[in-house]
KENU-423138 format. One record per residue (C-alpha): residue number from 1; x, z, y. Coordinates in steps of 0.2 Angstrom, whole numbers. Last residue first. Example, Ala and Ser with C-alpha at 12.3 -4.5 7.8 and 13.67 -1.06 7.14 Angstrom:
2
2,68,36,-5 $
1,62,39,-22 $
***
This chain:
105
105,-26,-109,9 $
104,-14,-97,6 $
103,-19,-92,-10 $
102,-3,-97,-19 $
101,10,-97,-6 $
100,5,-84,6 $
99,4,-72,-11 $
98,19,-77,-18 $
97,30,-73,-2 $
96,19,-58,1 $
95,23,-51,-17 $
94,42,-58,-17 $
93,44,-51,0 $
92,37,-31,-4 $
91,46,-34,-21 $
90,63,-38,-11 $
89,60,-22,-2 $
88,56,-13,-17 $
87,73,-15,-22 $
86,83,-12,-6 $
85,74,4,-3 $
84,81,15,-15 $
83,95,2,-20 $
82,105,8,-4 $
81,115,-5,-7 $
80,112,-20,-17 $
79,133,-22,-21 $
78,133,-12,-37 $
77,119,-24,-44 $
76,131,-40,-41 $
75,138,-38,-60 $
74,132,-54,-68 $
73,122,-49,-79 $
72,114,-33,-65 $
71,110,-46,-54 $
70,99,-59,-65 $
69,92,-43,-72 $
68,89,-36,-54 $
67,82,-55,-51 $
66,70,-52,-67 $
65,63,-37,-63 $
64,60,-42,-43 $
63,50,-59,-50 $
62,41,-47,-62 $
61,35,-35,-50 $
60,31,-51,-38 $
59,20,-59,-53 $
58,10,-42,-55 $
57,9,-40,-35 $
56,3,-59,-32 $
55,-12,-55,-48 $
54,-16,-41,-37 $
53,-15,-48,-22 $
52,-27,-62,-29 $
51,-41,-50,-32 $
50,-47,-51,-48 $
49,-64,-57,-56 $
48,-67,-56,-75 $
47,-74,-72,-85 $
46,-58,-75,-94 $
45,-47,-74,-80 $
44,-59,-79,-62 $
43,-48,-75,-47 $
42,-54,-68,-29 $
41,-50,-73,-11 $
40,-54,-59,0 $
39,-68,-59,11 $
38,-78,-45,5 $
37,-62,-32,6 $
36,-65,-34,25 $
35,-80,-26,27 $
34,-76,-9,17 $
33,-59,-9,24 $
32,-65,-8,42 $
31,-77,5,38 $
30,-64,15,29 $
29,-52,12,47 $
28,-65,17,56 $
27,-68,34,46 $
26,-51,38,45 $
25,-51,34,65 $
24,-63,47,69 $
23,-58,59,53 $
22,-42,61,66 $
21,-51,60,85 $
20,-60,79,77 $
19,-78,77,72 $
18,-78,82,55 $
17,-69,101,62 $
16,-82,102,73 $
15,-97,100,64 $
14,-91,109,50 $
13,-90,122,61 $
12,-76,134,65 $
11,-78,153,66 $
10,-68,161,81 $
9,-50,168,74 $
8,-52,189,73 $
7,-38,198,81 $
6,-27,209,71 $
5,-14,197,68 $
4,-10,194,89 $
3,-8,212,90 $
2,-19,224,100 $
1,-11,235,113 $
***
């Protein structure tokens, strides 16, 4: 009686394994990415574009720094709990927050 080890597995194709549902939707969602990143709104600092999230992301950082500063001073650090997620939480809505105010339209 042969094992289930000691038979060979069938040889797999490149083509085969590329065209599985998952690279499908990871190459959708590149395209996707590809022809949406033209339309975002861009900042000119000494001569250089950026894109505004990132400028909203930098800002945001600093916002969250500063209010765990604010927090920690005056000893209301120990009651953001789990801090883990709390944190970057706040960063997530100080970004967005930022981001739909200033380049929003």
């Amino acid at each position: 009686m042969l094992s289930a080890r000691s038979q060979p597995k069938p040889p797999t194709s490149m083509a085969t394994s590329f065209a599985s549902p998952g690279w499908l939707g990871v190459a959708a969602l590149a395209g996707f990415a590809t022809g949406a990143s033209g339309c975002a709104p861009r900042i000119e600092i000494e001569g250089a574009y950026f894109p505004a999230w990132l400028l909203s992301a930098l800002m945001g950082g600093l916002l969250t720094a500063s209010l765990r500063a604010l927090l920690v001073a005056r000893e209301l650090d120990a009651y953001i709990q789990p801090a883990a997620l709390a944190y970057p939480a706040i960063f997530f809505a100080c970004t967005m927050g930022l981001w739909l105010g200033l380049f929003s339209g």
